[in-house]
Each structure stands twice: as C-alpha cells, then as structure tokens.
C-alpha positions in Angstrom: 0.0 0.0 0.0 1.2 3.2 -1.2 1.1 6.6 1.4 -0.9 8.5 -1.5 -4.4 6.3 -0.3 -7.2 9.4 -0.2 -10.1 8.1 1.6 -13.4 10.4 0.9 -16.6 10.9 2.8 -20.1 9.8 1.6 -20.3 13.7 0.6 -17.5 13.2 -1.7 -18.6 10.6 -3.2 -21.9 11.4 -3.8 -20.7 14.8 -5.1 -18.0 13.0 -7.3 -20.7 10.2 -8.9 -23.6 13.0 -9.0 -26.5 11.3 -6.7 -27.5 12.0 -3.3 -25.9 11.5 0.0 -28.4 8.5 1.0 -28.6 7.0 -2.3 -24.5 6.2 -1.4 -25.1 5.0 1.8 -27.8 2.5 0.5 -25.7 1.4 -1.9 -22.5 0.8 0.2 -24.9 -1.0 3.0 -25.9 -3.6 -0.2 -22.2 -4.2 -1.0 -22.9 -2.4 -4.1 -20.5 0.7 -3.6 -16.8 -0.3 -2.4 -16.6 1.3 1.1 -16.4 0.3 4.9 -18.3 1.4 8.1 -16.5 3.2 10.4 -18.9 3.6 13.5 -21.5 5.4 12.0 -20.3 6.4 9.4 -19.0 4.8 5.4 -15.7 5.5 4.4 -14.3 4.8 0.8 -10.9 4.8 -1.1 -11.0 6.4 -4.4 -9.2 4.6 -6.4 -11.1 2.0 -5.6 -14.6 3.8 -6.0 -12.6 5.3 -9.8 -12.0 1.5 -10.5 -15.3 0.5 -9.3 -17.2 3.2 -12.2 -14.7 2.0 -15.2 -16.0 -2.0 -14.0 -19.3 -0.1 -13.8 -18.9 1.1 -17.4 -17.0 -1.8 -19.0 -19.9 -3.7 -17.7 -22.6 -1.7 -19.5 -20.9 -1.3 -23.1 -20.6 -5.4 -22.4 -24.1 -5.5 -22.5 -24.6 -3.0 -25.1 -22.5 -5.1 -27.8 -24.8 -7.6 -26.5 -27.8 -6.5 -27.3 -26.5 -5.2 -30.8 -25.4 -8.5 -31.7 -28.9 -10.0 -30.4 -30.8 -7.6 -32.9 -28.6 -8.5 -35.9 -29.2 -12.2 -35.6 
C-alpha cells in the first residue's frame, strides 16, 4: 500500500458520482458501492470507488454489444 491512499466521505462521493448522499449509503450497506463502516459512518478509497465506475462502465458497453449483436441475428 502506497502513502498517496485518499479516503473520501459519503459527501464526496456522492458529489463525485452525481446522486445523493443517501442513495450512497444504500448502496454501500448492499455491498454495491466499495466502502467500509466506520462507526457510524462509510468511508471509501478512491481509487477504488474510480475502479469500481470504469467496472461499472466496461460492464454496460458489455451489454450494449450484447444486445447489438442479439438484434442482428
């Protein structure tokens, strides 16, 4: 582990993927959003959370070409 780890609040993140606060926290407490609970309150690492949303995104052009090649056939 590197000393350059930035962990961000649920703030941060909800400000850096655009949705709100509580829609973060729901999705971290399904094991849907990479984070941890500390106390009260979630916790994530960003470069996780940044390679979490390019899995996220490889994921949906996956199912786009998916779909294309399902109409063609």
């Amino acid at each position: 582990m590197t000393g350059n780890v930035r962990i961000v609040t649920v703030k941060e993140v909800a400000e850096f993927l655009r949705l709100k606060e509580a829609t973060i926290c729901r999705l971290a407490s399904e094991g849907k959003l990479p984070g941890v609970k500390v106390g009260k309150s979630w916790r994530f690492d960003m470069e996780a959370l940044e390679r979490w949303v390019t899995g996220a995104q490889a994921g949906l052009i996956d199912r786009a070409v998916e779909e294309t090649q399902g109409f063609r056939k």
